[in-house]
Every structure is written in structure tokens, then in C-alpha cells.
C-alpha positions in Angstrom: 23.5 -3.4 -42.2 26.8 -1.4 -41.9 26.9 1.7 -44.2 24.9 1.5 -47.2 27.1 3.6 -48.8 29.8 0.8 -48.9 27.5 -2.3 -50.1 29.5 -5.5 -49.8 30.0 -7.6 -53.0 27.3 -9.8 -52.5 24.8 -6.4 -52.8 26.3 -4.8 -55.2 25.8 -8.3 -57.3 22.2 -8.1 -56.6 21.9 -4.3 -57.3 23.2 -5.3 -60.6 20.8 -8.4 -61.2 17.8 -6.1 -60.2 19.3 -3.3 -63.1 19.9 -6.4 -65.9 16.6 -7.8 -65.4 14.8 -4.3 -66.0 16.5 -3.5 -69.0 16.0 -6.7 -69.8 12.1 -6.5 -69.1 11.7 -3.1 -70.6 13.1 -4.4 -73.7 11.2 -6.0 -77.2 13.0 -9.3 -76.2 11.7 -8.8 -72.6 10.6 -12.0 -70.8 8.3 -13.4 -68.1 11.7 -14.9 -66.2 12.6 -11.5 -65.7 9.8 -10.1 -63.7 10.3 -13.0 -61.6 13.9 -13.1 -61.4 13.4 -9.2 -59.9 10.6 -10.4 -57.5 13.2 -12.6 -56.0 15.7 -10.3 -56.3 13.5 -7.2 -54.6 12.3 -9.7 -51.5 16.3 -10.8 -50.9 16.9 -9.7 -46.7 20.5 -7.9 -47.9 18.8 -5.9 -50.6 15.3 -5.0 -48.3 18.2 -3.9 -45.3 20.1 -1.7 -47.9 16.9 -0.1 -49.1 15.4 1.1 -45.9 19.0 2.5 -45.1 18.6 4.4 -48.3 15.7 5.5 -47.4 16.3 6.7 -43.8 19.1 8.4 -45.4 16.7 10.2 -48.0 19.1 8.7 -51.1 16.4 6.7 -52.8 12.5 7.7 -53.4 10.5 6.4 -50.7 7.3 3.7 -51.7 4.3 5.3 -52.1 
């Protein structure tokens, strides 16, 4: 991972999925596709990197 502050396209599309798909979730019209669609999302290499960059850089919550 280079800087996590500049995500490359390809992140930034998945940061965007994983936002969609909540909404989407969280929503009356909310379906079982989305929950999956963010599993797959969440467990994508570029997207795990990013994350623990975040975190080591005290941007995003850390998992408890």
C-alpha cells in the first residue's frame, strides 16, 4: 500500500460499493444480496491493506 490517503481508483470504487450496500441494507427495501455483496467487499486484499493503514494512522476506529 502506498499512502492511504491517496487511494487509487480501484479503492475508492470499493469504498463506494461498501457505502451503497449499507444504505442500501439499512434501508425498508434492504436486501440479503447486500450483506453479502459487503462481505465480499470487506474481505477484498486492496480494501483489508487500506484499512490497517487507517488504522496505524489512527484515522478510522480500530475493531474491537
Amino acid at each position: 500500500m502506498t499512502d492511504p490517503l491517496k487511494p487509487s481508483p480501484s479503492l475508492l470504487s470499493k469504498l463506494g460499493s461498501i457505502t451503497v450496500h449499507v444504505e442500501e441494507m439499512l434501508s425498508n427495501k434492504g436486501h440479503e444480496f447486500d450483506l453479502s455483496a459487503l462481505k465480499s467487499v470487506l474481505n477484498d486484499v486492496e480494501v483489508k491493506a487500506w484499512l490497517k493503514s487507517m488504522q496505524d494512522m489512527a484515522l478510522v476506529p480500530v475493531k474491537r
